[in-house]
ChimeraX commands (.cxc) that place a marker at each C-alpha (Angstrom):
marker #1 position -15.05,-3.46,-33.81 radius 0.5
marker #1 position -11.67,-2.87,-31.98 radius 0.5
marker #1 position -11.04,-2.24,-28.05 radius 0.5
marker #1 position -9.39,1.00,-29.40 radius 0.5
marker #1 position -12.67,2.22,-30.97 radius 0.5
marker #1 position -14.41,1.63,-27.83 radius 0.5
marker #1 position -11.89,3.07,-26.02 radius 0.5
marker #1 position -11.88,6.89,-28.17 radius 0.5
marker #1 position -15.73,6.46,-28.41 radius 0.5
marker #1 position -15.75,6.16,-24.38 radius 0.5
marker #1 position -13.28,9.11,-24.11 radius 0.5
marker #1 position -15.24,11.12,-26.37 radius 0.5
marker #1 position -18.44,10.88,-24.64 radius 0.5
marker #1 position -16.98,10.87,-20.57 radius 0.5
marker #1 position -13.36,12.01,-21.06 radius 0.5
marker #1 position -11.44,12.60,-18.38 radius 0.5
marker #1 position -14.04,10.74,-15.79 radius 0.5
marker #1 position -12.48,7.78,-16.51 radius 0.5
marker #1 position -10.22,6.53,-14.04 radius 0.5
marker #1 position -8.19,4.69,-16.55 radius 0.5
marker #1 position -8.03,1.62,-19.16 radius 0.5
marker #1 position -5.73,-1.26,-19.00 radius 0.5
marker #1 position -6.24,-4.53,-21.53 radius 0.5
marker #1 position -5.20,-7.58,-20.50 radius 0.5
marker #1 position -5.40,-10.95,-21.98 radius 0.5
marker #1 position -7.10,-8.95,-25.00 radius 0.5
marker #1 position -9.47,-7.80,-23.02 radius 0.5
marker #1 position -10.37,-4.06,-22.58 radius 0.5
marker #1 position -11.56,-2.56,-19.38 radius 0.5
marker #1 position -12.12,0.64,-17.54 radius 0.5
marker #1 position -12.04,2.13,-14.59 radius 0.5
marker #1 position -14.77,4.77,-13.68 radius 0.5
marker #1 position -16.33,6.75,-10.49 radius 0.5
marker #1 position -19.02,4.76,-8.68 radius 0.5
marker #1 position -21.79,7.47,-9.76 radius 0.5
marker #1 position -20.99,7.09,-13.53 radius 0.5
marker #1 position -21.29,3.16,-13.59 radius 0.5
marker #1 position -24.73,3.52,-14.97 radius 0.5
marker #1 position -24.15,6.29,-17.30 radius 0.5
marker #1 position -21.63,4.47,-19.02 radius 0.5
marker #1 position -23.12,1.11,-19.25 radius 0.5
marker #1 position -26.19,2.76,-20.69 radius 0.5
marker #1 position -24.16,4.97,-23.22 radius 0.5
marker #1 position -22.17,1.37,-24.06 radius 0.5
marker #1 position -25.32,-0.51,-24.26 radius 0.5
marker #1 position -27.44,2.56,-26.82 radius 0.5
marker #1 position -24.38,3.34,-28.84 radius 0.5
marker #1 position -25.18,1.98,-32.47 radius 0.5
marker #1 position -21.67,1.49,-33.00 radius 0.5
marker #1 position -20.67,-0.37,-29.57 radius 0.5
marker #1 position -23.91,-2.08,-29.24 radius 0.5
marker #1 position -22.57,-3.83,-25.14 radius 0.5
marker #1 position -26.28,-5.22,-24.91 radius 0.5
marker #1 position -25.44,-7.90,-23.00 radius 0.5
marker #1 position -24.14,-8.04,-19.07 radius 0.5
marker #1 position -22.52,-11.43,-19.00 radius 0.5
marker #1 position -21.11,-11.85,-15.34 radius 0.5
marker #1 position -21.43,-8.84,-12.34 radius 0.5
marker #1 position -19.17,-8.95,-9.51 radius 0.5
marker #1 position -17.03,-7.81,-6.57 radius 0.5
marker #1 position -13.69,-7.91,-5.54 radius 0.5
marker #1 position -12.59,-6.67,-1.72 radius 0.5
marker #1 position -8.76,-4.94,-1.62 radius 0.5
marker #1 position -8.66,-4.23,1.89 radius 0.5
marker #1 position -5.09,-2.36,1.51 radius 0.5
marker #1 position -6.56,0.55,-1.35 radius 0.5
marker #1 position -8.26,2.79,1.39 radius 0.5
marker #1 position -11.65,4.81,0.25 radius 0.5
marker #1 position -12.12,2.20,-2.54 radius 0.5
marker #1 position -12.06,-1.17,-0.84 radius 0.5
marker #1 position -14.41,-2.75,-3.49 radius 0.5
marker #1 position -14.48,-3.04,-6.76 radius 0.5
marker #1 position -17.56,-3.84,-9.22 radius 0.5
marker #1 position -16.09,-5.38,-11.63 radius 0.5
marker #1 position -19.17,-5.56,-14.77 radius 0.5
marker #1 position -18.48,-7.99,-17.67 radius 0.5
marker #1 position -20.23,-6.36,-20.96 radius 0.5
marker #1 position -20.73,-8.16,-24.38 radius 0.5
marker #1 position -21.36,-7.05,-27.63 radius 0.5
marker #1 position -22.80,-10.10,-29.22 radius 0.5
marker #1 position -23.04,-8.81,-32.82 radius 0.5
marker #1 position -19.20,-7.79,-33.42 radius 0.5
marker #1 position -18.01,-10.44,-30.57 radius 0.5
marker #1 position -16.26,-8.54,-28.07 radius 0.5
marker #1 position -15.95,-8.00,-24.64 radius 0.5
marker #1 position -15.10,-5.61,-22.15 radius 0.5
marker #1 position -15.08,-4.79,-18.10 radius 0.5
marker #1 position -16.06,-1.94,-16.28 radius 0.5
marker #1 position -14.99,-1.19,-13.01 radius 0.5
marker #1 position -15.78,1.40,-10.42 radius 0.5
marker #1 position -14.66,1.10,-7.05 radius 0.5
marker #1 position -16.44,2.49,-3.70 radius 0.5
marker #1 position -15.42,2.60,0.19 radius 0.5
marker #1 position -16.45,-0.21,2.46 radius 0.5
marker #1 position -18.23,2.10,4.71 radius 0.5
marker #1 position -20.38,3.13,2.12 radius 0.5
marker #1 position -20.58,0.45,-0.56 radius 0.5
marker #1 position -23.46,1.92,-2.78 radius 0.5
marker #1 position -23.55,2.08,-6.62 radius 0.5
marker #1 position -27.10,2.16,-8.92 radius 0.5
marker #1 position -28.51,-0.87,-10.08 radius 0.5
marker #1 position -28.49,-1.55,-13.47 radius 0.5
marker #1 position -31.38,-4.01,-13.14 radius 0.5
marker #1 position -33.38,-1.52,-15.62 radius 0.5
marker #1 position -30.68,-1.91,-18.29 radius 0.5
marker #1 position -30.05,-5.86,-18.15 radius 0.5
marker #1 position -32.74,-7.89,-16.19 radius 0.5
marker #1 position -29.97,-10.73,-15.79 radius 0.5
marker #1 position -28.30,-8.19,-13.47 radius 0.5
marker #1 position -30.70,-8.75,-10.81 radius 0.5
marker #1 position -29.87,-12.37,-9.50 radius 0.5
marker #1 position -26.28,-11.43,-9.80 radius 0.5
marker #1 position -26.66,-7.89,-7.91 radius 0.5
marker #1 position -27.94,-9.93,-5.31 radius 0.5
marker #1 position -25.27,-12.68,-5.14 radius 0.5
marker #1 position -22.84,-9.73,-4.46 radius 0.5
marker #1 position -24.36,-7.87,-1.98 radius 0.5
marker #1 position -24.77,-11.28,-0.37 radius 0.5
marker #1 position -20.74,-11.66,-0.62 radius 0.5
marker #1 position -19.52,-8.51,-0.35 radius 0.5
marker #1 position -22.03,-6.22,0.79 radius 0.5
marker #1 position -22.23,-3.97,-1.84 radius 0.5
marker #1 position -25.54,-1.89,-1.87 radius 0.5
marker #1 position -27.46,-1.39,-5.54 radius 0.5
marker #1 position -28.92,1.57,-4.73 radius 0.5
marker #1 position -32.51,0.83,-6.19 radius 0.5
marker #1 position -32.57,-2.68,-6.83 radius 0.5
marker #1 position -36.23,-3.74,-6.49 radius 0.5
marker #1 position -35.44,-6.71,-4.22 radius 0.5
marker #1 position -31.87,-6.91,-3.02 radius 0.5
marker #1 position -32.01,-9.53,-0.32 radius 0.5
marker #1 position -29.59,-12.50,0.47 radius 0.5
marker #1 position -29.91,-15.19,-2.31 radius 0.5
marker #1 position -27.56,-18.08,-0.84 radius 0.5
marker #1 position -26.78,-17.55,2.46 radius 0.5
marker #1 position -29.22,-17.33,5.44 radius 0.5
marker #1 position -31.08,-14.24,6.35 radius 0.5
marker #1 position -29.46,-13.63,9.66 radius 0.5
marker #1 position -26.37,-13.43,8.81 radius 0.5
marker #1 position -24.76,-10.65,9.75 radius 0.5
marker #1 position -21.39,-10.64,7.75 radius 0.5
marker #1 position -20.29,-10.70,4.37 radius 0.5
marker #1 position -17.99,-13.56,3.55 radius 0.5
marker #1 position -16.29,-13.05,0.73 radius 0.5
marker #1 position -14.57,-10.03,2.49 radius 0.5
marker #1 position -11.03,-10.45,3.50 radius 0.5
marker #1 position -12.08,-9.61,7.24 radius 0.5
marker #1 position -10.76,-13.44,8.47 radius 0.5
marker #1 position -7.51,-15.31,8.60 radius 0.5
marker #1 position -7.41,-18.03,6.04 radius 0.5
marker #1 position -6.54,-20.37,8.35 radius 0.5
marker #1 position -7.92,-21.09,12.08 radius 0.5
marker #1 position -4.05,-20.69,13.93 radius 0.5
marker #1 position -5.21,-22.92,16.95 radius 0.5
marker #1 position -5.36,-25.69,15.19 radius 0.5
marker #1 position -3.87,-28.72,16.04 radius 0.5
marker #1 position -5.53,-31.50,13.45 radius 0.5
marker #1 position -2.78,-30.99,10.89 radius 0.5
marker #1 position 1.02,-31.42,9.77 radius 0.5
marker #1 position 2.29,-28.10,8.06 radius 0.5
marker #1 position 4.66,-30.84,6.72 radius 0.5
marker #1 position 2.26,-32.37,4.77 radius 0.5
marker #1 position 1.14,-29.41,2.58 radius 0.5
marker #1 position 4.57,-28.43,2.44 radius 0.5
marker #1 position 4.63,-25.74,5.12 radius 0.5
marker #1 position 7.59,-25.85,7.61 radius 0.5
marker #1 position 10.03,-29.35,7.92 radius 0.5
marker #1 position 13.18,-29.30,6.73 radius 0.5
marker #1 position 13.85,-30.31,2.52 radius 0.5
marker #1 position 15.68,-33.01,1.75 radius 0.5
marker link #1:1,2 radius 0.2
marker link #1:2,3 radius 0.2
marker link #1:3,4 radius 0.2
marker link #1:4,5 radius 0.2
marker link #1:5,6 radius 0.2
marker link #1:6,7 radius 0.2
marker link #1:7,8 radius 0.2
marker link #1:8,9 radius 0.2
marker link #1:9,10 radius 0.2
marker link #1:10,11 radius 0.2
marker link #1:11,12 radius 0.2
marker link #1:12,13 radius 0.2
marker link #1:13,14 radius 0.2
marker link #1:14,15 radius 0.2
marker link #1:15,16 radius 0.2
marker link #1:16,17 radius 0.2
marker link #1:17,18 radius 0.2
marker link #1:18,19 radius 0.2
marker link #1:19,20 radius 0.2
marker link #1:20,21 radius 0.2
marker link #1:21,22 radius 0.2
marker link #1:22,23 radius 0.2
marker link #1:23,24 radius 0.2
marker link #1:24,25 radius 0.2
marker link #1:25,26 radius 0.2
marker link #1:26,27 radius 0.2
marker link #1:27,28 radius 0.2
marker link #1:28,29 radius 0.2
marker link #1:29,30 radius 0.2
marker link #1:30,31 radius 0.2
marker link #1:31,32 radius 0.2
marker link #1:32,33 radius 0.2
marker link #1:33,34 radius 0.2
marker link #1:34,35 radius 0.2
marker link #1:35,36 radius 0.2
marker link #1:36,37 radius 0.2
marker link #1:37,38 radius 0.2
marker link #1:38,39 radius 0.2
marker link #1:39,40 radius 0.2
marker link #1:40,41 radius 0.2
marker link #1:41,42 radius 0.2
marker link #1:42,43 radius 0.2
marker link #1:43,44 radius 0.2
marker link #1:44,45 radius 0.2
marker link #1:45,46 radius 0.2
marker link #1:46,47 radius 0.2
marker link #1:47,48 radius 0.2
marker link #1:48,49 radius 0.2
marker link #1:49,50 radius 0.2
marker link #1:50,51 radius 0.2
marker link #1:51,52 radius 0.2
marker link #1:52,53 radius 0.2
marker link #1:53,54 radius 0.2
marker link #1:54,55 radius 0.2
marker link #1:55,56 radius 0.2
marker link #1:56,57 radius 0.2
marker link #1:57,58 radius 0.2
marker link #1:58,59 radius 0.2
marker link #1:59,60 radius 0.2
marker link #1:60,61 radius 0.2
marker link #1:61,62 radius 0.2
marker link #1:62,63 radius 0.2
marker link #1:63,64 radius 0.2
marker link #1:64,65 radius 0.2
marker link #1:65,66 radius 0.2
marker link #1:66,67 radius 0.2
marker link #1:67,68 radius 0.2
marker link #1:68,69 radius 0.2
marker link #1:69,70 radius 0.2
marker link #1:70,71 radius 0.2
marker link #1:71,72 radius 0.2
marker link #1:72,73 radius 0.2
marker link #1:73,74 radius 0.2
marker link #1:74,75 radius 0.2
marker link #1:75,76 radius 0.2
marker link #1:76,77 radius 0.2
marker link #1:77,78 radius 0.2
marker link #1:78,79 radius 0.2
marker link #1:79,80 radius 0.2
marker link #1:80,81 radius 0.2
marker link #1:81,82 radius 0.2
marker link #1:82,83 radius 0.2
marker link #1:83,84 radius 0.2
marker link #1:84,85 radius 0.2
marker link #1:85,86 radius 0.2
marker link #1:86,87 radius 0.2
marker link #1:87,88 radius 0.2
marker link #1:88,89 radius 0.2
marker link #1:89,90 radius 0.2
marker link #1:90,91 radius 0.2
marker link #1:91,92 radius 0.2
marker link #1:92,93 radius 0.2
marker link #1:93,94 radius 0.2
marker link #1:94,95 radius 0.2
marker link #1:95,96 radius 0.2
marker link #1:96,97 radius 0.2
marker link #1:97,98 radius 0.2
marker link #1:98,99 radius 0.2
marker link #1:99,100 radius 0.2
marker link #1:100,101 radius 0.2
marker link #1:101,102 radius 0.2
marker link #1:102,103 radius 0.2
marker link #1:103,104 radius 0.2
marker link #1:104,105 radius 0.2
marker link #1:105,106 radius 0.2
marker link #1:106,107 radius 0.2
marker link #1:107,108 radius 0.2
marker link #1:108,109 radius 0.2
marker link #1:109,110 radius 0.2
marker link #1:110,111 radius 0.2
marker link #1:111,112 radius 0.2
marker link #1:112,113 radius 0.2
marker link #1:113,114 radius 0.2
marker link #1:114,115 radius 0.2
marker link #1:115,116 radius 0.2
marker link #1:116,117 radius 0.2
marker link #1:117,118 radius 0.2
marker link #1:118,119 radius 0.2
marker link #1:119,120 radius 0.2
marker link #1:120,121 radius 0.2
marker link #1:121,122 radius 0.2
marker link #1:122,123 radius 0.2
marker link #1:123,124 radius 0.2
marker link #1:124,125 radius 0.2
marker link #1:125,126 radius 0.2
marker link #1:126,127 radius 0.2
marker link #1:127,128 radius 0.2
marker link #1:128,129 radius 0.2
marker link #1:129,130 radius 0.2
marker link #1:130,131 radius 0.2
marker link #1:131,132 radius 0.2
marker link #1:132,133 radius 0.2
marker link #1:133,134 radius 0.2
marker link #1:134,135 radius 0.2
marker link #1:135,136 radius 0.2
marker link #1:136,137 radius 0.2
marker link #1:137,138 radius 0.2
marker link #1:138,139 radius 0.2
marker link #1:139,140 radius 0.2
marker link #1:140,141 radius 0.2
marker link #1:141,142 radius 0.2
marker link #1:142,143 radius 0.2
marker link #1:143,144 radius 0.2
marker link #1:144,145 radius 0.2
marker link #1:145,146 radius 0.2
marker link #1:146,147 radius 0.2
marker link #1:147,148 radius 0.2
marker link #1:148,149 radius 0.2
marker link #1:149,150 radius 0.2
marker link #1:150,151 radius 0.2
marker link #1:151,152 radius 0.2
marker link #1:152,153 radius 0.2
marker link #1:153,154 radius 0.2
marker link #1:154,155 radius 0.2
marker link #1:155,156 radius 0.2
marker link #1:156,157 radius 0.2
marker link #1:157,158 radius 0.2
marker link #1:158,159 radius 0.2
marker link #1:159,160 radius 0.2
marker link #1:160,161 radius 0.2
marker link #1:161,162 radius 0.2
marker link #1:162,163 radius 0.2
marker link #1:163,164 radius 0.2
marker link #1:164,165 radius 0.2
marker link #1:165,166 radius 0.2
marker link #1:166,167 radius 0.2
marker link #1:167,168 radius 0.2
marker link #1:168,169 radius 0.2
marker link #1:169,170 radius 0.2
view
């Protein structure tokens, strides 16, 4: 099993609703519409020859800058019997963050659905319980967003000098 046989079986079955492949560090991955994410984890986790039957990490990155597709799910799929890996991503808006569970598919997925739309927000359209996991109830925010500075600017308690911001080299 080769990322190129994965990738002509995937363009055989979905074509040209793929947004795209890239490989990187080995690793294959591709880009797909939000409403497809479950199609194609389901066609990558029946095929006999691809035989993705195992979701090993599920989550979400925020790109503030890439308007209409703020977040990305970013799946992490393994094919335990041939050894190899691949990512699936599908991006959505941040006003409308929703993409299907695939909680029916792997059951691991529901602990980490629910760690991401505690993060990020993102809404798994028919998750049987997706409720905050780590943080408290009432919060009313998502942190892992990029919605606050880094930094607090009024502070005072520090010396850019010392972690090498500002000062003069010598």
């Amino acid at each position: 099993m080769t990322n190129e046989i994965v990738k002509q079986r995937l363009s055989e079955k979905f074509g040209e609703q793929l947004a795209g492949f890239d490989e990187s560090f080995g690793m294959l991955a591709v880009s797909a519409p939000a409403e497809l994410n479950l199609k194609i984890m389901q066609f990558l986790h029946d095929d006999e020859q691809l035989k993705f039957r195992f979701l090993t990490d599920l989550t979400a990155i925020h790109y503030p800058d890439r308007k209409g597709e703020e977040l990305c799910i970013a799946y992490h799929l393994h094919n335990l019997v041939d050894n190899i890996r691949m990512r699936l991503k599908v991006y959505v808006p941040i006003e409308r963050p929703d993409v299907s569970t695939a909680t029916q598919l792997f059951s691991g997925a529901n602990w980490m659905e629910r760690e991401t739309y505690d993060f990020y927000g993102v809404n798994f359209v028919g998750h049987p319980n997706l409720t905050r996991i780590l943080n408290v109830d009432e919060m009313d925010y998502f942190p892992m967003r990029k919605e606050y500075a880094m930094e607090d600017p009024t502070r005072v308690d520090k010396d850019d000098e010392m972690f090498g911001r500002g000062g003069t080299v010598a």
